[in-house]
C-alpha positions as a printed Julia matrix, in Angstrom:
114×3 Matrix{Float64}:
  -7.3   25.65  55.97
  -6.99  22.15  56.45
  -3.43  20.79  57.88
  -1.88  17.52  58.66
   0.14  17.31  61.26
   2.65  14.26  61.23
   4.04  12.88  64.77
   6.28   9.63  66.18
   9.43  10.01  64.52
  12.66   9.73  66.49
  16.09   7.98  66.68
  16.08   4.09  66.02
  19.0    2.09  66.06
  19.02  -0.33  62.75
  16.45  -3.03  63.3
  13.72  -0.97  65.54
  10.59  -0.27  65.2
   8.75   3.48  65.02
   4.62   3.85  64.6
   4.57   7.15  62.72
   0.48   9.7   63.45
  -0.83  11.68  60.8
  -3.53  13.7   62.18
  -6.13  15.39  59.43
  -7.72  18.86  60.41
 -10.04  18.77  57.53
 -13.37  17.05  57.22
 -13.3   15.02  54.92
 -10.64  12.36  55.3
 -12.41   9.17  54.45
 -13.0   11.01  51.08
  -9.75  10.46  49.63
  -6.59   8.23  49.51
  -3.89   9.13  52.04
  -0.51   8.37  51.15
   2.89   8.88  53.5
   6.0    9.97  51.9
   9.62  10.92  52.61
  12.5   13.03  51.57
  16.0   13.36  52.46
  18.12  16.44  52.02
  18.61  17.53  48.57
  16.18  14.86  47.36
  12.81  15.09  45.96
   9.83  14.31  48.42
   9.41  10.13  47.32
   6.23   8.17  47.99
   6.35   5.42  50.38
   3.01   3.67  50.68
  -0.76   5.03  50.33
  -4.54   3.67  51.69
  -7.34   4.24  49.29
 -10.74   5.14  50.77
 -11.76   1.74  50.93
  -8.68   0.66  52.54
  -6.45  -0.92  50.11
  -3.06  -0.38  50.21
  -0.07  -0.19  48.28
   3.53  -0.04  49.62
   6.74   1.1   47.55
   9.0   -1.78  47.02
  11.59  -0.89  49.03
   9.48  -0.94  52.14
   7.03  -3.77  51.44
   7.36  -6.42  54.05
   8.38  -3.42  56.55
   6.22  -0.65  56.99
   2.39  -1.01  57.01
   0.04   2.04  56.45
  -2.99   1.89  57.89
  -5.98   4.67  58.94
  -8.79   5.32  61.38
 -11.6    7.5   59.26
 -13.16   8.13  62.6
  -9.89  10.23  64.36
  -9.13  11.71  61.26
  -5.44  10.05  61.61
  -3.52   7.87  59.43
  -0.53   5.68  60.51
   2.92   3.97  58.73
   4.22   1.07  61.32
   7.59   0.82  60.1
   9.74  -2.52  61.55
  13.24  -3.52  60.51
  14.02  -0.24  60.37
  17.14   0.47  58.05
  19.45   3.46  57.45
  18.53   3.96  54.35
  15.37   5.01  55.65
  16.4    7.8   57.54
  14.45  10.94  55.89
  11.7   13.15  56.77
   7.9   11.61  57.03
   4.92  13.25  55.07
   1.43  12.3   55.09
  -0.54  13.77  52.06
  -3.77  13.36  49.94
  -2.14  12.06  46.75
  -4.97  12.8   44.34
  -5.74  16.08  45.87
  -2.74  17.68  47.64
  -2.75  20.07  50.63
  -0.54  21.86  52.44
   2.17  20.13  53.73
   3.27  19.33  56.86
   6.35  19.95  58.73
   6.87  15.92  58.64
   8.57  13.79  61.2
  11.83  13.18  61.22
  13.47   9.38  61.21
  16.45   8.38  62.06
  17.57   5.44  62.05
  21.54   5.17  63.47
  23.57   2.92  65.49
């Protein structure tokens, strides 16, 4: 069965920078819209930003200006460049189909902590 595996989380102090991987098993990843999300302990899994097939993207308010998804159909991997990195953004990392969900991950954790 098809996984994604999500990589490049770590500790940040407030202010840094982290590129988060999302690497696709599957074959067909340039078939759908890939989305990241996160989720913090006792919260719901939240979305944070997605990449149609055709490369358009959409980023949740909170991190617009910040983070940037992008994707590489050819490795099978998507990415979420996150920059002024805040506290509040401290969670676990998913990468996901949105319109056709798969298993998920074990995510990356992010901390973000002075």
């Amino acid at each position: 069965q098809a996984q994604f595996v999500e990589s490049g989380g770590g500790l940040v102090q407030p202010g840094g920078s982290l590129e988060l991987s999302c690497a696709y098993s599957g074959s067909s990843f340039n078939m759908f819209t890939m989305a990241w999300y996160r989720q913090t302990p006792g919260n719901q899994r939240e979305w944070v930003a997605s990449i149609s097939r055709g490369g358009s993207t959409n980023h949740k308010d909170f991190v617009r200006g910040r983070f940037t998804i992008s994707k590489d159909n050819a490795k099978k991997m998507g990415y979420l460049q996150m920059n002024s990195l805040k506290a509040e953004d401290t969670a676990v990392y998913y990468c996901n189909f949105p319109n056709s969900l798969g298993p998920w991950g074990q995510g990356t954790q992010v901390t973000v902590s002075s």
